[in-house]
N, C-alpha and C positions, 0 to 999 in steps of 0.2 A: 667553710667549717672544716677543722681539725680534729680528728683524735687519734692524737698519736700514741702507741701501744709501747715503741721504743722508748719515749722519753718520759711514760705519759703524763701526758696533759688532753686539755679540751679545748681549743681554741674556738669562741662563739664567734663570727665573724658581725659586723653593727653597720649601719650603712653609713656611707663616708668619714670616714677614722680610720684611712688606710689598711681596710683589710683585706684590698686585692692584694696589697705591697707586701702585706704580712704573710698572707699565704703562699705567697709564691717561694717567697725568701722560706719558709718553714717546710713545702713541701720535697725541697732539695735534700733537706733534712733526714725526714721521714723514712722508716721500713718500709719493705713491701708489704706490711700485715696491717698499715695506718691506713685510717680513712679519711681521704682527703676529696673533696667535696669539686665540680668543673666551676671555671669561672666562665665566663661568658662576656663579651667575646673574649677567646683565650689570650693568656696570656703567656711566652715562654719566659723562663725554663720550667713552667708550673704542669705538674703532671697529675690527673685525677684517679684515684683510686683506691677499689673497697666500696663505690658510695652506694651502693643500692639501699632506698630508703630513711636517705639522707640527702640534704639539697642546702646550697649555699647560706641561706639565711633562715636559718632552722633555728626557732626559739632555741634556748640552756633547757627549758621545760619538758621541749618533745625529746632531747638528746636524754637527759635524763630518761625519761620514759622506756628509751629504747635500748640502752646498756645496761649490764649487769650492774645490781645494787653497788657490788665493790668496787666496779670501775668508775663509776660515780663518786662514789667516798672518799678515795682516794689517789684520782688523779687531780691535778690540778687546772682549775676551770678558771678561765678568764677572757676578755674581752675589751674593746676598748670605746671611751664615751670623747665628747668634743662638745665647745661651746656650743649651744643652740643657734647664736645667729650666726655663727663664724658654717659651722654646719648646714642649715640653710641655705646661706648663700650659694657654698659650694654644689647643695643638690639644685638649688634654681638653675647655676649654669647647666649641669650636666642635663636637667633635663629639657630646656632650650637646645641645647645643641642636640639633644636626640629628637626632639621635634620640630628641628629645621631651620630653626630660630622665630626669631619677631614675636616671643611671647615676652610681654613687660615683667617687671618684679612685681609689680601689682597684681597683676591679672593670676600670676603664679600665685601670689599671698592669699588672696581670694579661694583658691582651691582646696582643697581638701588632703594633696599628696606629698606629706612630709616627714623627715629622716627621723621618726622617733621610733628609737630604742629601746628604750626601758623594759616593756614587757620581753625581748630577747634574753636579759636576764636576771628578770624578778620572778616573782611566785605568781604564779594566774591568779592564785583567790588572794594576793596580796602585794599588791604593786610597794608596798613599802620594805619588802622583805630580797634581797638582794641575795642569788640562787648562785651566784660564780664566787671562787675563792676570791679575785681581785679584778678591779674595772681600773684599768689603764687608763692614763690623761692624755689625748691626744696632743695637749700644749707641751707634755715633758716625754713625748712619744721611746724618744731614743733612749733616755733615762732608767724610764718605767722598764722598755722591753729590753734593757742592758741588765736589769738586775732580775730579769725573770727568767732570762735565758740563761744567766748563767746558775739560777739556783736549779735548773731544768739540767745543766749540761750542754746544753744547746752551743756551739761554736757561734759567736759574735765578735764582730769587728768598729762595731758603731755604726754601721750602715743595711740598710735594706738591699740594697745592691739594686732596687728596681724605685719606679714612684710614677706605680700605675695610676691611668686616670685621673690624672692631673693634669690634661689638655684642655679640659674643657672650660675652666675658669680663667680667663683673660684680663680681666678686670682683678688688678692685686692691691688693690685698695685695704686698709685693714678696714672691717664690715662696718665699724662707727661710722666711719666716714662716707658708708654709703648709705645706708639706714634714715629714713623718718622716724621722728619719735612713734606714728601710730604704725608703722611699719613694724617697729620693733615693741611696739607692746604687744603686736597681734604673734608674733613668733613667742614673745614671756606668756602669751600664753596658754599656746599650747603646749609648749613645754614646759608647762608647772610641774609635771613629777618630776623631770629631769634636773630642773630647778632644784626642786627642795632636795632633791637624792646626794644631788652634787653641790651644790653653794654657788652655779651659775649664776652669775650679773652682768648687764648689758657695760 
């Protein structure tokens, strides 16, 4: 998580929609008066700093809570979203590979531990009510973050310059092709908000 005072903006970081790659690349950026959030395990050239009281994947609701009304109002807030299954996938690997492997897609589907977002940046009493100026499409990544940076000022070249965390998916299958139909009906649906927020379809 970002907030940068020099440029500012609010960067809410989402889980898997490259937001280690984003922060890293933004916090090169950053003044020394910005709050930029550690990642774990670190990453260089990513440097943390400011965070007391803030931590990596800190809902838009508490960041709010926790800045001044104007800096809220008037910086610009955003974050980035990714297909559900295409998303899944990529947390199944990672979190096989952190647990040493030999866990199936099944046994993972079964569980209860998955990449949903949405409340990172919706309203607490109202998941339909979307709390950041813009939600980024991880499918048009470069696109999205080419036109935001530069209405930020931010210096962009079309590239991240890094693309953390992206070791752990082996398998580059695109997700159809790996998916059961009940496999993928059980990801549609937990991510029905996600779904209906964004116009997700398998």
């Amino acid at each position: 998580m970002i907030i940068s005072h020099k440029y500012r903006f609010i960067f809410i970081k989402t889980l898997k929609t490259a937001g280690t790659s984003i922060e890293v690349f933004l916090s090169q950026h950053c003044g020394p008066l910005d709050v930029v959030t550690p990642i774990l395990p670190h990453a260089e050239p990513h440097v943390p700093r400011n965070h007391d009281g803030y931590f990596n994947h800190i809902h838009a609701a508490d960041i709010r809570s926790r800045v001044p009304l104007e800096v809220w109002r008037t910086y610009f807030k955003f974050c980035v979203e990714r297909n559900p299954w295409d998303k899944t996938l990529s947390y199944y690997h990672m979190m096989n590979f952190r647990n040493g492997g030999g866990l199936s897609f099944d046994q993972f589907l079964e569980g209860d531990d998955f990449p949903v977002n949405y409340p990172k940046y919706t309203d607490p009493s109202d998941a339909k009510r979307v709390i950041v100026d813009r939600v980024l499409s991880y499918e048009r990544l470069t696109e999205d973050l080419g036109r935001v940076f530069r209405e930020l000022g931010i210096p962009f070249h079309g590239s991240l310059g890094v693309n953390a965390k992206s070791e752990f998916r082996t398998d580059r299958r695109p997700y159809r092709e790996v998916y059961t139909p009940a496999q993928a009906y059980r990801v549609a649906t937990i991510f029905a908000e996600e779904r209906r927020l964004h116009g997700y379809a398998f």
